[in-house]
N, C-alpha and C positions, 0 to 999 in steps of 0.2 A: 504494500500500500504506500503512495506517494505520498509524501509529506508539503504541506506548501512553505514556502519562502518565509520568514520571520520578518515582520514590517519593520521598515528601519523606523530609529528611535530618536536618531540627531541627524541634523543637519549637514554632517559626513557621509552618511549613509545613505542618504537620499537620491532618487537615480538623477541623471543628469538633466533629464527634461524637466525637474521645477527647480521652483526659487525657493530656496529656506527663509524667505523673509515673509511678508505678511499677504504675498499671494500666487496665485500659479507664476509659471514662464511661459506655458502656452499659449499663441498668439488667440487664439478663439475663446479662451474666457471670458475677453473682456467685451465681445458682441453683444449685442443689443438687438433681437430681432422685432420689431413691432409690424401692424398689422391695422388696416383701416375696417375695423367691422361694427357698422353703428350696433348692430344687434347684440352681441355681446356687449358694450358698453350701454347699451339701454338695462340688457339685464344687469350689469353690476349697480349701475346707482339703483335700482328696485332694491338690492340685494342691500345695498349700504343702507337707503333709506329705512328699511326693514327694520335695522338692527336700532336707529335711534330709540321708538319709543319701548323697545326690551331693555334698553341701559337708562331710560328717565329716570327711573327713582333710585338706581346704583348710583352713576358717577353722571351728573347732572353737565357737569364741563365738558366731558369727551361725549355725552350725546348732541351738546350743539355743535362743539367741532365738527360730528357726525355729517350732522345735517347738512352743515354750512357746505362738507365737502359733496354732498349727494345736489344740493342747490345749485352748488357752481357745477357740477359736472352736466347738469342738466342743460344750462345756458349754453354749452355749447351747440353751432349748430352741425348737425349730422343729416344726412337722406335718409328720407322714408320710403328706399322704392318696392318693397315688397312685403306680403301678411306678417310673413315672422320677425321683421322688426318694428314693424307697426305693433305686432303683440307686443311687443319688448317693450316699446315704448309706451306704451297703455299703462302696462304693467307696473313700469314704474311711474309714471303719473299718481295710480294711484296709489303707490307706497310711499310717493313725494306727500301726496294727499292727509292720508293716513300721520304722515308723522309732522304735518307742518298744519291741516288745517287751514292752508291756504286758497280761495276760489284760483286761483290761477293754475293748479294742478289738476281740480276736478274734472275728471273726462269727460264727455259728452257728444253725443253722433255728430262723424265727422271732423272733430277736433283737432286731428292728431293723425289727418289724411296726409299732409306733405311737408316740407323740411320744414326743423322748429331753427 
């Protein structure tokens, strides 16, 4: 039965493709891949807005941070061109709704047909 290799311990022993200091050496770490998808970003601020009023009466500061950040992400403008990020965006409408109480999230037919 084969045994595996002992992970090195110091920065002597480390194979030559990293860096012993505080991050890889390999040129592809440090990429950034991003991605233009309104739909997925409609569902994260749903998802963020969700979470404010479960932390209201925990930690009262990090639920408006909360918000503030589900608020601003929302201002941006993104494309509505098909059902499922229309859903998306509904969706978070109403959980912009739900934790703010605001009429300017409230959804209503047609609202939320084309770029906000």
């Amino acid at each position: 039965m084969a045994t595996s290799p002992a992970r090195p311990t110091t920065a002597s022993t480390l194979p030559t493709w990293t860096n012993p200091g505080n991050r890889s050496a390999l040129p592809d770490d440090g990429w950034v891949f991003t991605e233009e998808n309104p739909g997925r970003k409609f569902h994260a601020i749903a998802n963020i807005a969700a979470s404010v009023n479960a932390m209201r009466d925990y930690n009262t500061q990090l639920a408006d941070e909360t918000q503030a950040a589900a608020e601003g992400l929302w201002q941006v403008e993104r494309p509505v061109d098909n059902d499922d990020i229309r859903r998306n965006k509904i969706h978070a409408a109403v959980e912009l709704f739900r934790a703010t109480g605001k009429s300017e999230y409230r959804p209503s037919t047609g609202a939320y047909s084309a770029t906000r």
